[in-house]
ZALO-876182 format. One line per 8 residues: for each residue x, y, z of N, C-alpha, C. Coordinates in steps of 0.02 Angstrom, whole numbers, plus 50000, padded with zeros to 5 digits. Atoms other than C-alpha are relative to their C-alpha. Example, Ala and Ser with C-alpha at 12.3 -4.5 7.8 and 13.67 -1.06 7.14 Angstrom:
50045,49941,50000,50615,49775,50390,50045,50060,50000  49958,49941,49997,50684,49947,50357,49961,50055,50037
This chain:
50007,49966,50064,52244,49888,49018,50040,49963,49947  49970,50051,50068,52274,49790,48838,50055,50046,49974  49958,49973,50037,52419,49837,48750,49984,50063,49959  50061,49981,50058,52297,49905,48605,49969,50051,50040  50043,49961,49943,52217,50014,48755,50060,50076,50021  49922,49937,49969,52396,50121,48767,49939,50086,50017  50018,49928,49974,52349,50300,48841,50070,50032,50021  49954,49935,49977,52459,50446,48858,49977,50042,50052
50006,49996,49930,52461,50452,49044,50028,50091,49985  49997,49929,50004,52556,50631,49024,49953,50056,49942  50037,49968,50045,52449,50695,48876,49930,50026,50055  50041,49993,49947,52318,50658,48997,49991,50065,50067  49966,49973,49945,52385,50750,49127,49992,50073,49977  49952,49924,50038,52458,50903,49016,50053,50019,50029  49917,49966,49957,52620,50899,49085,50055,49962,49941  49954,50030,50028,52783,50848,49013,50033,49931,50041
49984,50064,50002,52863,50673,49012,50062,50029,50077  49938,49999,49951,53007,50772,49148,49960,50022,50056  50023,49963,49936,52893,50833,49266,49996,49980,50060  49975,50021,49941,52921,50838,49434,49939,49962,50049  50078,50021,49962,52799,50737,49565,49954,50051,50035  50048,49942,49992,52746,50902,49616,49953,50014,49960  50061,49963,50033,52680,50966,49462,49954,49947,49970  50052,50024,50015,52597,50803,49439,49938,50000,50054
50061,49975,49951,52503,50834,49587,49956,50040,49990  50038,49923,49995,52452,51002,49559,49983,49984,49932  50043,49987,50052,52412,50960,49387,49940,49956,49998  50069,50064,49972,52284,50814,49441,49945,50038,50038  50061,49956,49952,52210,50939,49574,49988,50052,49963  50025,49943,50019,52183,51075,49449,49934,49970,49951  50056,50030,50078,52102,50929,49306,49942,49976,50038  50051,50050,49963,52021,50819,49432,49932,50063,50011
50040,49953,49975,51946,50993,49497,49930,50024,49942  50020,49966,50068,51884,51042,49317,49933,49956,49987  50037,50051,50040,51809,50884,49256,49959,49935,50049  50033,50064,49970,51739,50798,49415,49911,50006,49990  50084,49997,49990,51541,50746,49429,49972,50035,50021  50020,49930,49957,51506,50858,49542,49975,50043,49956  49985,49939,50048,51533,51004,49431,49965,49993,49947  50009,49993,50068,51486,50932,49271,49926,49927,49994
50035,50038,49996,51325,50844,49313,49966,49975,49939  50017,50002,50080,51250,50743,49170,50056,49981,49950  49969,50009,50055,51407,50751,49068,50041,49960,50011  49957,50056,50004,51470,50589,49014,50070,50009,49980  49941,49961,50033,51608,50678,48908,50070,49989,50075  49960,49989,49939,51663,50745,49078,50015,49957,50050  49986,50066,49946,51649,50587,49184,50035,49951,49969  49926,50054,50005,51764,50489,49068,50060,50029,49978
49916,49980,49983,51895,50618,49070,50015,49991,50071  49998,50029,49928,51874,50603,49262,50024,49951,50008  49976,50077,49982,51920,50432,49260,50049,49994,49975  49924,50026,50037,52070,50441,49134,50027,50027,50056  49963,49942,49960,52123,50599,49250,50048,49951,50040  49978,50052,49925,52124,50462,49407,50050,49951,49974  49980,50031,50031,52184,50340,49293,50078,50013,50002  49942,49982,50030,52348,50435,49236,50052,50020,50083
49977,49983,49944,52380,50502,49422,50006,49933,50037  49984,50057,49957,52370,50329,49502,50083,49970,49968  49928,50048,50022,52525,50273,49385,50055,50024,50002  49943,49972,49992,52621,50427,49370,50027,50021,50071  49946,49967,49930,52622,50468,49557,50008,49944,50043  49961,50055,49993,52684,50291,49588,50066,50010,49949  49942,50009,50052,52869,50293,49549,50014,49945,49968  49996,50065,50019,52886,50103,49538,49940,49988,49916
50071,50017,50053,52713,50106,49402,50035,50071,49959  49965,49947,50044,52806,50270,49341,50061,49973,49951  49924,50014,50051,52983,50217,49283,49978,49927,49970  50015,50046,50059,52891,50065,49198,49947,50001,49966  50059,49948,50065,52769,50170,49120,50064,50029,49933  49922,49953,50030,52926,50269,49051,50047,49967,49952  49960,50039,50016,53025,50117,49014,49964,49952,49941  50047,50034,50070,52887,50001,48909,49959,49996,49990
50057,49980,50036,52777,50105,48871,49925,49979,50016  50071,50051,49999,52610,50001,48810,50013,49931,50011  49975,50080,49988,52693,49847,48887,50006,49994,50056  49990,49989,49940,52720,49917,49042,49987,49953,50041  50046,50019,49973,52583,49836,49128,50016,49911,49987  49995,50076,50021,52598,49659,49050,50090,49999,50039  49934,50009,49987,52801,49691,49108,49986,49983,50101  50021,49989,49931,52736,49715,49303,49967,49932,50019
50053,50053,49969,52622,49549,49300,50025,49953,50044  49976,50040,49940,52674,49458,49470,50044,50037,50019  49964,49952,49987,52793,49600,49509,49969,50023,50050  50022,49961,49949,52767,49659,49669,50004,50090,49993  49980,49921,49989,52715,49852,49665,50019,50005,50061  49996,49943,49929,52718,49990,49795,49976,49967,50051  50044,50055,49936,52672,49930,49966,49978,50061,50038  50023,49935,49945,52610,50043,50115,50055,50039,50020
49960,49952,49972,52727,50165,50172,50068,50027,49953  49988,49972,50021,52798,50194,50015,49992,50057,49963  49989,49923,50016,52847,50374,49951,49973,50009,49944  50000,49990,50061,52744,50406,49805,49976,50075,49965  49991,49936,50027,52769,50565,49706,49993,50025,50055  49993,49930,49957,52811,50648,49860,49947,49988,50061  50077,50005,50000,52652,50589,49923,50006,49933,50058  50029,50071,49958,52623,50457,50081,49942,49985,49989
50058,50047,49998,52470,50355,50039,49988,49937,50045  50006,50048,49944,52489,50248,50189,49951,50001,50033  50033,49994,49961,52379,50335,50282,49928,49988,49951  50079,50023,50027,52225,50284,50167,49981,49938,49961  49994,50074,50045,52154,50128,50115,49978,49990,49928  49983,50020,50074,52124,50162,49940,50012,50079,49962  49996,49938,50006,52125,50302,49829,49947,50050,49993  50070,49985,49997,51957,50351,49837,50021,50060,50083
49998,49948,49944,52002,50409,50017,50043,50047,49997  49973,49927,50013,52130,50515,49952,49960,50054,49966  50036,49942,50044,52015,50607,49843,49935,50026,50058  50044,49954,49926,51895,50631,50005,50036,50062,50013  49961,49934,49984,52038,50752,50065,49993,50026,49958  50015,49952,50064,52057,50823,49909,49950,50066,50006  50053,49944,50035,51900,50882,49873,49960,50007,50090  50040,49990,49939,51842,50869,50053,50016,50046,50061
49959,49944,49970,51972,50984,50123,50009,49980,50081  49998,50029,49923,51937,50871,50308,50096,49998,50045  49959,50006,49991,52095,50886,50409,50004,49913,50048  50000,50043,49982,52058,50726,50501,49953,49923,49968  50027,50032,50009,52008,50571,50432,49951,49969,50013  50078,50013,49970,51844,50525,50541,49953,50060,49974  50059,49950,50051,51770,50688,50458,50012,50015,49943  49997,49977,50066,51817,50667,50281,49936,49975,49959
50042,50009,50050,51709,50681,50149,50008,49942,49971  49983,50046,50038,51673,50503,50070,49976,50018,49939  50020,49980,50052,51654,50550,49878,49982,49914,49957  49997,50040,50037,51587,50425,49746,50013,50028,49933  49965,49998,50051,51630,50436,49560,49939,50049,49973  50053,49957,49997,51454,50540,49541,49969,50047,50042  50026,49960,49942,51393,50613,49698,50032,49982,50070  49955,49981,49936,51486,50665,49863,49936,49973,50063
50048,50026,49950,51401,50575,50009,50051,50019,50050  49956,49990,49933,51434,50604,50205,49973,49952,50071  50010,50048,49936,51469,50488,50348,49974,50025,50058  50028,49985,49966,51358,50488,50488,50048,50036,50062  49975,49952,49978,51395,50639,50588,50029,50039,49972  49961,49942,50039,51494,50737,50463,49946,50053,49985  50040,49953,50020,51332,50839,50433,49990,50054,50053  50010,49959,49993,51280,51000,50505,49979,49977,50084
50023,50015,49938,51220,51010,50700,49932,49990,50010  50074,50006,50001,51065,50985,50776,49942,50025,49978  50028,49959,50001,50922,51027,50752,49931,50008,50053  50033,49987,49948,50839,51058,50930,49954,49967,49997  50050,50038,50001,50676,50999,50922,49953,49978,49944  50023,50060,50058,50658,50947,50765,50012,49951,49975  49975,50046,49996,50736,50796,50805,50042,49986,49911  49980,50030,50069,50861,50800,50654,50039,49942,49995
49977,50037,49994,50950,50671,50604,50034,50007,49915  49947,50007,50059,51101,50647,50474,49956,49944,49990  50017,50047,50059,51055,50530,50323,50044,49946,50011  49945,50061,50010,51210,50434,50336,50036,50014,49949  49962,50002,50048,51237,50409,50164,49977,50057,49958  50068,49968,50073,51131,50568,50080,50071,50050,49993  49988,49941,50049,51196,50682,49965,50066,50061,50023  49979,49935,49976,51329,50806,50005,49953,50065,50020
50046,49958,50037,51226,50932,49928,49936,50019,50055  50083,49996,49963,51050,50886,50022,50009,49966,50055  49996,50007,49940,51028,50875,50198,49926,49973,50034  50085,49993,49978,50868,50790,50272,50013,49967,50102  50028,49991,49928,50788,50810,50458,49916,49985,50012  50051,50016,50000,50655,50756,50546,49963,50066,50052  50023,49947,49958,50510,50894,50614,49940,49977,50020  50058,50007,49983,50361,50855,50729,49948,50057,50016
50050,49957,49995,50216,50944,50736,49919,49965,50032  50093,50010,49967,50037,50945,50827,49952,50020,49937  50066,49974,50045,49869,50923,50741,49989,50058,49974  50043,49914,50026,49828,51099,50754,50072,50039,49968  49942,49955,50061,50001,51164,50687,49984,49977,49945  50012,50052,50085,49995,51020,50539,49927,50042,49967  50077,49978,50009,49811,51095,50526,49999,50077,49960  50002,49924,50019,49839,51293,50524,50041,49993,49946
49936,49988,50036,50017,51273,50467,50029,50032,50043  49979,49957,49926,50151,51360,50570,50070,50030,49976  49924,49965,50027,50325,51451,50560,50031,49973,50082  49944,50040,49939,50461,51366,50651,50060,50044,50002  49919,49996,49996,50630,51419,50704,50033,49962,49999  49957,50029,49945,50768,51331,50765,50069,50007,49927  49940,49993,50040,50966,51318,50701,50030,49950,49963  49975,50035,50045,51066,51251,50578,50098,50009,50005
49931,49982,50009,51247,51246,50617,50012,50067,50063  49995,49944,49975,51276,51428,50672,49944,50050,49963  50073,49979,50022,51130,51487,50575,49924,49969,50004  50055,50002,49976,50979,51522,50623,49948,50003,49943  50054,50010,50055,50807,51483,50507,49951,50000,50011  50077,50011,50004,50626,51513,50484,49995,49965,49950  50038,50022,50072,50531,51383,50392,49950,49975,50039  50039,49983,49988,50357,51402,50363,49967,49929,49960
50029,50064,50027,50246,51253,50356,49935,49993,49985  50056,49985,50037,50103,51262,50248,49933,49965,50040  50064,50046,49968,49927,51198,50312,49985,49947,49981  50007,50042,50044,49896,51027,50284,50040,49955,50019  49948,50051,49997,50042,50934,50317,49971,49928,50043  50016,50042,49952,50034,50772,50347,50052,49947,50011  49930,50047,49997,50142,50628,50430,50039,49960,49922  49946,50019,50051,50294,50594,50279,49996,50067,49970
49977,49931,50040,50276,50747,50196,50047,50024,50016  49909,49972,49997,50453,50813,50149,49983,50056,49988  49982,49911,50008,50476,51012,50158,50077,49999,49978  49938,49945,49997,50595,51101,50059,50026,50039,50007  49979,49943,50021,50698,51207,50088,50076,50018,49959  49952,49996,50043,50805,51276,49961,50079,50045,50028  49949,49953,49996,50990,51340,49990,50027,49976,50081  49995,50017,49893,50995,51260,50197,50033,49943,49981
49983,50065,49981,51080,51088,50150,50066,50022,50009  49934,50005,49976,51257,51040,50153,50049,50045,49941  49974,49970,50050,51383,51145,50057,50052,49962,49964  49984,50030,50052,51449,51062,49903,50080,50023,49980  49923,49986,49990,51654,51057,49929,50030,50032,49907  49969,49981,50089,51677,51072,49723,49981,50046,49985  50017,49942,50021,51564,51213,49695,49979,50059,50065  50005,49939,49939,51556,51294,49875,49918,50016,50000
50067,49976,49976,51361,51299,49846,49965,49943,50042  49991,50011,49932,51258,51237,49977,49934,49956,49958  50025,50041,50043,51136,51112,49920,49903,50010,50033  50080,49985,49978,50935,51085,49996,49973,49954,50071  50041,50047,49932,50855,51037,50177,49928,49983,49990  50044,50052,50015,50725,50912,50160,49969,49998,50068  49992,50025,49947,50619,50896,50314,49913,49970,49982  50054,50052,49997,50509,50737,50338,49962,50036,50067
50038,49957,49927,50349,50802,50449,49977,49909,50032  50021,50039,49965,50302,50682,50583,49942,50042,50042  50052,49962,49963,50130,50701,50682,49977,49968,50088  50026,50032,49953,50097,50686,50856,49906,49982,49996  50048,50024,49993,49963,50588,50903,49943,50037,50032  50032,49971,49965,49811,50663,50942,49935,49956,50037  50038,50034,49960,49684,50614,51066,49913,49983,49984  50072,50030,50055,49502,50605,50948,50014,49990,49948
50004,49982,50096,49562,50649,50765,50044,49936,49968  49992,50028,50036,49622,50525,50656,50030,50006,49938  50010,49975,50088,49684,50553,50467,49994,49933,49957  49998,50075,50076,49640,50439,50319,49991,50021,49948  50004,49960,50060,49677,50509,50168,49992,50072,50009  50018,49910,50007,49613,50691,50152,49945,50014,50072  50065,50030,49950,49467,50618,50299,50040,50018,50071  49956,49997,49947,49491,50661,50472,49923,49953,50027
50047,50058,49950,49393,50523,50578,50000,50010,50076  50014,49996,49931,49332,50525,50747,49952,49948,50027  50046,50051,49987,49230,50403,50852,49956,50051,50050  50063,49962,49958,49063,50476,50958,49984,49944,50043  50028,50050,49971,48994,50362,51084,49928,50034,50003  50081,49961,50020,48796,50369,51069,49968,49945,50064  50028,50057,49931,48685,50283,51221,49935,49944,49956  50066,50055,50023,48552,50132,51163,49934,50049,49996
50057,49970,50023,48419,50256,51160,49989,50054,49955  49971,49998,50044,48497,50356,51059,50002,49989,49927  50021,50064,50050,48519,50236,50936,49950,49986,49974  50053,50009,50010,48363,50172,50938,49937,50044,49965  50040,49973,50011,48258,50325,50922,50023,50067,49963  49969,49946,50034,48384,50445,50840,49993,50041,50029  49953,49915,49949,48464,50620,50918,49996,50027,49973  49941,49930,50011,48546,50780,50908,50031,49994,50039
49937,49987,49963,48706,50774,50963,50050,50065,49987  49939,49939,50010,48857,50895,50969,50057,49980,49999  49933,50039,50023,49016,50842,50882,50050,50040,49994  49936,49940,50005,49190,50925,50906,50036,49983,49909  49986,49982,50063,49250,50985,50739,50074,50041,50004  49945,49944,49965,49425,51090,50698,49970,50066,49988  50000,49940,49969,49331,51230,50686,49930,50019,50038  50068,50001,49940,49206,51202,50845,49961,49958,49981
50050,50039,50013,49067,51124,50870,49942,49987,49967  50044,49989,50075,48939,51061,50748,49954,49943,50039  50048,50049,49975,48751,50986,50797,50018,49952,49937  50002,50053,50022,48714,50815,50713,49956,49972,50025  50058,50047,49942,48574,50727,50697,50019,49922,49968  49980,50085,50001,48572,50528,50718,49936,49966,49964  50062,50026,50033,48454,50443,50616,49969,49932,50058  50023,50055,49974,48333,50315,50700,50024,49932,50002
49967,50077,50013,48397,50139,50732,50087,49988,49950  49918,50012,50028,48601,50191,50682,50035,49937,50038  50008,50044,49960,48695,50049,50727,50080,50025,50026  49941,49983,49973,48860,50038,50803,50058,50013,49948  49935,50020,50039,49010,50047,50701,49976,50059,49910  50031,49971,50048,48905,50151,50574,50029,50078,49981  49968,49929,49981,48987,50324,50510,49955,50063,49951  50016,49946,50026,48924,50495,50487,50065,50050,49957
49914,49949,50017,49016,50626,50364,49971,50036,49977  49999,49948,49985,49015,50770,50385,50045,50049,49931  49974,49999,50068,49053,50850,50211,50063,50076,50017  49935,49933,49988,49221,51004,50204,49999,50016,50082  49992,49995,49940,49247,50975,50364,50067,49965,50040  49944,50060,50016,49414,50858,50336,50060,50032,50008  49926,49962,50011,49609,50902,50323,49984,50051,49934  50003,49956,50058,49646,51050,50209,50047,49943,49941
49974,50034,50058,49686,50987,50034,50075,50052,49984  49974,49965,50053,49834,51053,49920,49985,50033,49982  50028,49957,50049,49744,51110,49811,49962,50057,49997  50036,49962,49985,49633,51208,49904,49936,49947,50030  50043,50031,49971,49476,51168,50008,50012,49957,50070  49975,50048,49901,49460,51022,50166,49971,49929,49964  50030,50073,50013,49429,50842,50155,49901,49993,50034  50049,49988,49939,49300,50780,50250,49983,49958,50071
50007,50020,49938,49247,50723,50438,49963,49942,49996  50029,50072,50004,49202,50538,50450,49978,49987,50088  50014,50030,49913,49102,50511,50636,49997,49936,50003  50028,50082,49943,49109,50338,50717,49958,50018,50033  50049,50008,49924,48967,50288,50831,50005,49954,50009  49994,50073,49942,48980,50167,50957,49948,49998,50041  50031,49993,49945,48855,50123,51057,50026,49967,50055  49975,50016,49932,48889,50134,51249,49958,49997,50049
50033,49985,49958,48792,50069,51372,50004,50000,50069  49959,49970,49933,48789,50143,51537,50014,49928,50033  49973,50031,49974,48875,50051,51651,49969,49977,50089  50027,50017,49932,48791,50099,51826,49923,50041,49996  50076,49993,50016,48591,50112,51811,49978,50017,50066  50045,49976,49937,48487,50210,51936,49939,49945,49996  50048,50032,50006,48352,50123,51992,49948,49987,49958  50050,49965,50061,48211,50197,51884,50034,49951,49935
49973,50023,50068,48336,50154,51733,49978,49937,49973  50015,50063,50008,48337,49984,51781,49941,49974,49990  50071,50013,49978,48153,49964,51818,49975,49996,49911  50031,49969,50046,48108,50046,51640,50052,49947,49940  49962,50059,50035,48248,49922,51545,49991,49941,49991  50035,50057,50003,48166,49779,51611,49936,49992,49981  50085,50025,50028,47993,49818,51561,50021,49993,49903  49984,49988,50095,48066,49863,51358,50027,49940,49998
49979,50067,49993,48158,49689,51393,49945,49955,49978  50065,50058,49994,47986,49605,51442,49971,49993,49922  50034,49987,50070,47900,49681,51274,50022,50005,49945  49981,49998,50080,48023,49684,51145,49998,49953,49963  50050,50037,50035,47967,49599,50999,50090,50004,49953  49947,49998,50052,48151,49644,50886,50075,49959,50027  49926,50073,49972,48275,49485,50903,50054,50019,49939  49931,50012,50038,48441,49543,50813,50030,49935,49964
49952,50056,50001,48508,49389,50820,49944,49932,49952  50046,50034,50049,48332,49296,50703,50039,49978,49954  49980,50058,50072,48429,49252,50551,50057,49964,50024  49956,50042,49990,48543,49155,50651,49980,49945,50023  50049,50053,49971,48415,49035,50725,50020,49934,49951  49998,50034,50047,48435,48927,50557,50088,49997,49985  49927,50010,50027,48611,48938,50531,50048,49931,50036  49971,50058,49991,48716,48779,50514,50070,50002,49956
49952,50032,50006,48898,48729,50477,49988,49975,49922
């Protein structure tokens, strides 16, 4: 800090120039309390009294940075340059700071109230974050998982769900801590979709309120259905005759089964769709059902089969493969 930069470390404060290292403590933990981010989200006002606050408490509750605060003033600082301060294990205002490596981790305790240092709150100068594991307990089988670095405030978990739950929608249980929770998961969901819920996250050490659980949906895999977009896809296998001469088939749907007819000469890879027949939208309504066809041909031929394969062999007149006759490099 420039000369020209002087601050009234006790003005700051609101204490007097005699005050004891106690009441600079307690008057840091009543301002810091007042004017941190937390509290006063948004306000810049309030985040650069925050910083003088820290500011004024780092010098006065150093005695060594104290009695040459005291002594010269707005010179102080320029008087200290190559001066060895405080080192580790000294006494300041009353106060061991040994046990933390800066002062950031003192203000974890602080405001984090942790009696052990592996579960303190790490705070930043805006928003209170928590180290992996400091968050809330499991959450059974909704495979949760701490953030790491998220939010005091907001808590996110991960929840899987089956087709047909994601589909209907469903009401879950399971716990949070020592509380227990229903949340109800709308129809629709699909893998990433975040659920909120409001009032379930982590509780917010400065204002004691409790912040919001976030839960990412994951989908098991299902064994026909597909999603693509709003589309739910499926593949059909159809036989060469089939194909050829066009069907009615019967296609599983989510709600049952639905005929379908195949048009003459479909080819493989070709898709039917099947219109509101899809994932439910948002908004209301369903996407819709996209069929694959594949053609599959059998594998083990009765005699007859064979017999009747080789005569349509002998006589077929339709070569697929004609406009490739001419093709050159």
């Amino acid at each position: 800090m420039a000369a020209t930069d002087f601050k009234d470390y006790y003005s700051i404060l609101e204490i007097s120039k005699t005050a004891s290292p106690e009441e600079i403590k307690q008057a840091f933990r009543k301002l810091a309390r007042k004017f941190h981010p937390d509290v006063n989200p948004g306000n810049k006002q309030a985040e650069a009294r925050f910083k003088e606050i820290n500011e004024a408490y780092e010098v006065l509750s150093d005695p060594d940075k104290r009695k040459k605060y005291d002594q010269y003033g707005q010179y102080w600082k320029q008087v200290g340059e190559g001066m060895p301060g405080a080192g580790p294990g000294v006494d300041m205002g009353g106060f061991d700071f040994s046990q933390y490596g800066s002062f950031n981790d003192f203000l974890n305790e602080l405001f984090g109230g942790a009696g052990q240092r592996g579960g303190r709150q790490n705070y930043s100068s805006r928003t209170s974050t928590s180290r992996p594991g400091s968050g809330f307990g499991g959450f059974n089988d909704f495979g949760f998982q701490d953030s790491g670095t998220a939010t005091t405030q907001d808590t996110e978990g991960l929840i899987t769900l089956t087709f047909a739950e994601a589909f209907a929608g469903v009401q879950k249980r399971f716990s949070l801590g020592n509380e227990t929770i229903d949340v109800r998961i709308p129809s629709g969901a699909k893998a990433g979709t975040r659920l909120r819920v409001r009032g379930k996250g982590q509780v917010n050490p400065m204002t004691q309120q409790r912040g919001d659980l976030y839960l990412k949906v994951e989908l098991q895999p299902h064994s026909f259905f597909q999603i693509e977009g709003d589309n739910l896809v499926c593949e059909v296998p159809i036989t060469p005759d089939e194909a050829t001469l066009g069907a009615s088939i019967d296609v599983p749907t989510p709600d049952g089964s639905v005929n379908v007819k195949l048009p003459a000469g479909v080819r493989s890879g070709q898709s039917l769709r099947l219109r509101g027949k899809g994932w439910p939208l948002a908004k209301g309504g369903r996407g819709d059902q996209l069929v694959k066809v594949a053609i599959a041909p059998p594998k083990d031929l009765s005699p007859q089969e064979r017999e009747y394969y080789e005569k349509i062999r002998a006589i077929r007149t339709y070569n697929p493969r004609s406009h490739l006759e001419q093709f050159k490099l």
